[in-house]
ROKOL-568778 format. One record per residue (C-alpha): residue number from 1; residue in one letter; z, x, y. Coordinates in steps of 0.1 Angstrom, whole numbers, plus 5000, padded with zeros to 4 digits. Layout:
BEGIN
[NUM; 'a'; [Z; X; Y]]
...
***
This chain:
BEGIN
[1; 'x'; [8961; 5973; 2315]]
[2; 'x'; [8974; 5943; 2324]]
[3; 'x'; [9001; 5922; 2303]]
[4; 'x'; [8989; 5887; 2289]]
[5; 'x'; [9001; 5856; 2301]]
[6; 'x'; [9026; 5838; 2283]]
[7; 'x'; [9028; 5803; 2289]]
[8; 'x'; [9062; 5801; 2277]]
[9; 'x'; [9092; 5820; 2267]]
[10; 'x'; [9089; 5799; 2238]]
[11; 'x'; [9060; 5782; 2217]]
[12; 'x'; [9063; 5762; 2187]]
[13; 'x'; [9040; 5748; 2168]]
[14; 'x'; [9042; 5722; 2138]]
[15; 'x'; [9075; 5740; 2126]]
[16; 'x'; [9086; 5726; 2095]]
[17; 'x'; [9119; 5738; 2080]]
[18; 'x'; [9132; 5727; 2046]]
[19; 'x'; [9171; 5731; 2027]]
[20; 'x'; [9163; 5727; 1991]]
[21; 'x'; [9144; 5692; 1983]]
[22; 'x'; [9153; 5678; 2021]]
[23; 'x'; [9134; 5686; 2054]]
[24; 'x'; [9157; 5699; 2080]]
[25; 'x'; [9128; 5702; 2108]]
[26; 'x'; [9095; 5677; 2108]]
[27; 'x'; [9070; 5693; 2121]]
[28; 'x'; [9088; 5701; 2156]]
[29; 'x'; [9066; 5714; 2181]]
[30; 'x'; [9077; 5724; 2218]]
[31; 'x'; [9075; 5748; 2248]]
[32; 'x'; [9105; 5764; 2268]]
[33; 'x'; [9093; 5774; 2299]]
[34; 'x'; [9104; 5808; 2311]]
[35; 'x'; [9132; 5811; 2344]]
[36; 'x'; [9150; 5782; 2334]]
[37; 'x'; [9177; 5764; 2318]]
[38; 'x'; [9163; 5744; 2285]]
[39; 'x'; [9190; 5719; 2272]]
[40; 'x'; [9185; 5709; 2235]]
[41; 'x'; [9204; 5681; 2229]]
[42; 'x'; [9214; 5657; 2198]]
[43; 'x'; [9242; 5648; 2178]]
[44; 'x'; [9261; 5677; 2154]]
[45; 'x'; [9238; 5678; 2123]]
[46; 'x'; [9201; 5669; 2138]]
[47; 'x'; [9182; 5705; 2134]]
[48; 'x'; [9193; 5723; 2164]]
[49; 'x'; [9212; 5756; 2152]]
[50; 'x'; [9180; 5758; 2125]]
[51; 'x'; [9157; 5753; 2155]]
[52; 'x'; [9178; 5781; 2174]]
[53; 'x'; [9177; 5803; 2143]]
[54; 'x'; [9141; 5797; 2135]]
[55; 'x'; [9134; 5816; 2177]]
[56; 'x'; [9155; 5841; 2165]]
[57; 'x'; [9141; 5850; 2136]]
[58; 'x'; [9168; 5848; 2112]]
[59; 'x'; [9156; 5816; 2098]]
[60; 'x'; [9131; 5812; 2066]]
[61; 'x'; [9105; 5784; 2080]]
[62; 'x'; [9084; 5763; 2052]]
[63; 'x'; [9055; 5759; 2076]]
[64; 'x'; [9046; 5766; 2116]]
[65; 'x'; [9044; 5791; 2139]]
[66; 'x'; [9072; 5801; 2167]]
[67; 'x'; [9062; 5829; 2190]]
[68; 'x'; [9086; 5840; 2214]]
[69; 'x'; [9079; 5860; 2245]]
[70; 'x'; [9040; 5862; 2234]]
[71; 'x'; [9052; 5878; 2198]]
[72; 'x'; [9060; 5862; 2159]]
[73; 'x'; [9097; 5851; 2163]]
[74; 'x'; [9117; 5881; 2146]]
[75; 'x'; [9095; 5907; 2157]]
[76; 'x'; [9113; 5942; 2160]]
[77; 'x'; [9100; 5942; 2197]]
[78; 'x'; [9122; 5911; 2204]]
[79; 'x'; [9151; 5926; 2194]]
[80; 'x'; [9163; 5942; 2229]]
[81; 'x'; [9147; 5906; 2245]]
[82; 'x'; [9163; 5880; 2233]]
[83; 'x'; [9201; 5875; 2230]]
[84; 'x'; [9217; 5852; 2208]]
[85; 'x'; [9256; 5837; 2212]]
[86; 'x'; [9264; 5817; 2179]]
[87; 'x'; [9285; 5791; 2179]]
[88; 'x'; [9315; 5810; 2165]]
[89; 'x'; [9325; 5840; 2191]]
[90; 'x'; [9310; 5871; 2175]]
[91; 'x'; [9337; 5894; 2188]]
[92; 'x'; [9362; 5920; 2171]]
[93; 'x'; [9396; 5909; 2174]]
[94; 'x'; [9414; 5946; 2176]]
[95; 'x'; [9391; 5957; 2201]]
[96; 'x'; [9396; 5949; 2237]]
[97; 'x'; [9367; 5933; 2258]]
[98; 'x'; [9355; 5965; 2272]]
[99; 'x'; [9350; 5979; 2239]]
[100; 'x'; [9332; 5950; 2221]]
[101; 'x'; [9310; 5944; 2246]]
[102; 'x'; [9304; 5987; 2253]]
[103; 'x'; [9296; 5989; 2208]]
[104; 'x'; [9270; 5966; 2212]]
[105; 'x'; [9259; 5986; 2246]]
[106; 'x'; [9260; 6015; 2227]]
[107; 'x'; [9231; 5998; 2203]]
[108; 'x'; [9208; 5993; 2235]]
[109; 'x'; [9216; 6029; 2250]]
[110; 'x'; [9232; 6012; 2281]]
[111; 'x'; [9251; 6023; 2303]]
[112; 'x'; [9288; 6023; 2311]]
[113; 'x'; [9280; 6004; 2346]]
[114; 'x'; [9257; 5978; 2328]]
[115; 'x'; [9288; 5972; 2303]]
[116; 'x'; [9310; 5966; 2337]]
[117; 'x'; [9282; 5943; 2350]]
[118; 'x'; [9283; 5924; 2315]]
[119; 'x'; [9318; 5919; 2322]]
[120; 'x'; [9320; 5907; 2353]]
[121; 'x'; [9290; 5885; 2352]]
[122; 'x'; [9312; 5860; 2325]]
[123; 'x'; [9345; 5864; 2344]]
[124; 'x'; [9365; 5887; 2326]]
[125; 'x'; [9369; 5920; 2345]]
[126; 'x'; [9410; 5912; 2350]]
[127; 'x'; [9406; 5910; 2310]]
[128; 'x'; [9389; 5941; 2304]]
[129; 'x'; [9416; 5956; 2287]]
[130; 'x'; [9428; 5930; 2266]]
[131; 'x'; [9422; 5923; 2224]]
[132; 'x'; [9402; 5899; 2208]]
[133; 'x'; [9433; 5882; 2192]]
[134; 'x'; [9446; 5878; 2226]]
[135; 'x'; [9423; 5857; 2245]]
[136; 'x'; [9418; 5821; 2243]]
[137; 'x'; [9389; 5806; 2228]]
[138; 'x'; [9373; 5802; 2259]]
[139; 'x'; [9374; 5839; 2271]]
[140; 'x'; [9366; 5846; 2233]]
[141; 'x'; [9329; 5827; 2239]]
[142; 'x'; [9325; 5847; 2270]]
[143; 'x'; [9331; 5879; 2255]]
[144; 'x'; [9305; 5869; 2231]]
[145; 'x'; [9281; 5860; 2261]]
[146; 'x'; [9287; 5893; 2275]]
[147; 'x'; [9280; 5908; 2242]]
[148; 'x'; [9244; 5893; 2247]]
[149; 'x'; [9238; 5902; 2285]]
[150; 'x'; [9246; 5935; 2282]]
[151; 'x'; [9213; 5940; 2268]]
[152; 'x'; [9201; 5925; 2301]]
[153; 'x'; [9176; 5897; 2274]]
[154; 'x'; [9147; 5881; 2289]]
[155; 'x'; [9159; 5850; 2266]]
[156; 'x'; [9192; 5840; 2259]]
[157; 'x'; [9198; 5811; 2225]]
[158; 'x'; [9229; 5798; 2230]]
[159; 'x'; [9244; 5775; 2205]]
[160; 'x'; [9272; 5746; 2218]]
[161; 'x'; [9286; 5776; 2242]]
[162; 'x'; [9307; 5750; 2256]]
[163; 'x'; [9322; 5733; 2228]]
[164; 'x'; [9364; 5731; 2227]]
[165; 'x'; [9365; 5740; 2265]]
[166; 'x'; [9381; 5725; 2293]]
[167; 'x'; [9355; 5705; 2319]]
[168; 'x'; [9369; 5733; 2346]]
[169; 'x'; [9357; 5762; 2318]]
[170; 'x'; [9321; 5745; 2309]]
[171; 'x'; [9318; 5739; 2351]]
[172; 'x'; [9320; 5775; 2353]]
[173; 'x'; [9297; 5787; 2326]]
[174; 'x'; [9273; 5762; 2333]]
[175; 'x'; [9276; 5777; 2371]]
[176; 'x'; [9270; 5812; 2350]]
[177; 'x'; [9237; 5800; 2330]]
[178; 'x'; [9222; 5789; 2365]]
[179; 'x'; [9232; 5821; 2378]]
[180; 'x'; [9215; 5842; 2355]]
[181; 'x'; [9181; 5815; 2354]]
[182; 'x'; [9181; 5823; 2391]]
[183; 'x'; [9176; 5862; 2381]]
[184; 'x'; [9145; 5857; 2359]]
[185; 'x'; [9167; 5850; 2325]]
[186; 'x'; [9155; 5820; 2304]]
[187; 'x'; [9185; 5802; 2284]]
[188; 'x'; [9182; 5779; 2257]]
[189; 'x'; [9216; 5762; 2253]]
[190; 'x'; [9227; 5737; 2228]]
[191; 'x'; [9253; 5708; 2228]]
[192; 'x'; [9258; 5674; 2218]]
[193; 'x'; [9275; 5665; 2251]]
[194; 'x'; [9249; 5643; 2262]]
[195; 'x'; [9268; 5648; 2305]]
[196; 'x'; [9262; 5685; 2301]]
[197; 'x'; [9221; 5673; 2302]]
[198; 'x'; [9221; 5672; 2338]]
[199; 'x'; [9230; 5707; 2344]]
[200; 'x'; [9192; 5717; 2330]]
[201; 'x'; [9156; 5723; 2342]]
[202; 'x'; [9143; 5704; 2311]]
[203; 'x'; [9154; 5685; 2279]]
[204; 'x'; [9152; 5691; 2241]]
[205; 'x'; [9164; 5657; 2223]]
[206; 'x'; [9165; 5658; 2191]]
[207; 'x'; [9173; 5635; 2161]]
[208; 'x'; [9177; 5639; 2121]]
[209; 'x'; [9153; 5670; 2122]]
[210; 'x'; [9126; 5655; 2148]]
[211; 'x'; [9120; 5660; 2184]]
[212; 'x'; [9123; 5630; 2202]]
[213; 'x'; [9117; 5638; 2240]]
[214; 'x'; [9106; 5667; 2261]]
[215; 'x'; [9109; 5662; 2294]]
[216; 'x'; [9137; 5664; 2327]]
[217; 'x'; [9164; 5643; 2335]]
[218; 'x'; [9152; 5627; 2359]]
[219; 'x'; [9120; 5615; 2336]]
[220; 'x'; [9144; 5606; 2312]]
[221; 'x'; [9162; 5584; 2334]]
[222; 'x'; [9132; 5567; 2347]]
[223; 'x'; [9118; 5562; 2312]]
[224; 'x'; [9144; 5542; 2298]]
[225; 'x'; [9160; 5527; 2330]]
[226; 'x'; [9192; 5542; 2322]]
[227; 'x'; [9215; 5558; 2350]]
[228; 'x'; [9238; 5579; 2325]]
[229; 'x'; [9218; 5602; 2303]]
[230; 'x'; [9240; 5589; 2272]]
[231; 'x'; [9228; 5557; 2279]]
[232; 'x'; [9193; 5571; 2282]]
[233; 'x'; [9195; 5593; 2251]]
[234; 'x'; [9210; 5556; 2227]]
[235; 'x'; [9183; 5541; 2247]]
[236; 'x'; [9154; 5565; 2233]]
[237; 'x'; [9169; 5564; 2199]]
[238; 'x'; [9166; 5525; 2196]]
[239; 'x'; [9128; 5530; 2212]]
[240; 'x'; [9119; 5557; 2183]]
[241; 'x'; [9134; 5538; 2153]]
[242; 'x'; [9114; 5506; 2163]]
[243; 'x'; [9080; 5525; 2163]]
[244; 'x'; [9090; 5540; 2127]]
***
């Protein structure tokens, strides 16, 4: 039997998410396409870890459908398919890197050579040995990456992964994310560090709970006549609130 075709890793349709009396999400509909790097962009505060938890299932939606990889977002049979890195590193601090990221192997029935690949796919096979409460907070995030992997996801939501680190650090993870697109992996990634844009396929912007743009950098840039994508992101913003 053949599989269906999905035309994205990620479909959402008129999503609407609401906290109390205010709307969090107006009716946000998008597509990530699959094999690639999606950057959703905005400033801290405009929808994005709700729009990441809404793919992932863990978040309660007022209206709209998300169905990732072809099933309901939160579907048991996502569960081994999609990995999810929060913005806080999800780690144990008296266990060493090996062993946090081998429990959550354990939960996938992987195997002690996948847990090594894990490892050294974010860096930190010289670290293998060392706690939680000893690494910085960089190594801390890619502990938490390699918590994720290790499952060997078809997607991979990562919120702000990059936030607090040094521009060597985020060069290097961002040279990880490509890394694993060029495998097959799609990665959603978050940030509000409008320079880190360029380093995706395509672009999420969003602002106070709407989606402003879909597109690439480089239709961004010609869009709005702007060279720097900050400048192109202000320069969207100003265009939105004048059709409102």
């Amino acid at each position: 039997m053949t599989a269906p075709t999905i035309a994205g890793a990620v479909t959402i349709s008129d999503l609407r998410v609401d906290r109390g009396k205010r709307t969090v999400l107006h009716d946000v509909s998008l597509t990530v396409p699959q094999g690639s790097i999606t950057g959703l962009l905005g400033p801290s505060g405009c929808g994005k870890t709700t729009l990441m938890r809404a793919i992932v299932g863990t978040q309660i939606v007022k209206s709209g459908r998300v169905t990732v990889l072809g099933e309901a977002a939160g579907s048991i049979g996502l569960r081994r398919r999609v990995g999810y890195v929060t913005q806080a590193p999800s780690i144990y601090n008296d266990l060493t890197v090996h062993d946090n990221v081998a429990y959550f192997a354990s939960l996938y029935r992987k195997s002690a050579t996948d847990v090594a690949a894990a490892i050294e796919s974010v860096g930190l096979a010289d670290h293998r040995g060392q706690t939680g409460e000893r690494l910085s907070g960089g190594q801390r995030t890619r502990v938490s990456l390699a918590c994720a992997l290790v499952a060997d996801p078809e997607l991979i939501v990562l919120d702000e992964p990059t936030v607090g680190l040094d521009p060597v650090l985020r060069a290097d993870l961002w040279q990880r994310f490509a890394d694993l697109a060029a495998r097959g992996h799609t990665l959603l990634v978050s940030s509000h560090v409008m320079d880190e844009a360029d380093h995706c396929d395509r672009l999420l912007l969003m602002r106070d709970g709407r989606l402003l743009a879909d597109l690439t950098p480089a239709e961004l840039r010609e869009q709005t006549g702007e060279a720097g994508l900050e400048n192109a992101f202000l320069s969207l913003i100003e265009a939105s609130e004048v059709r409102r």
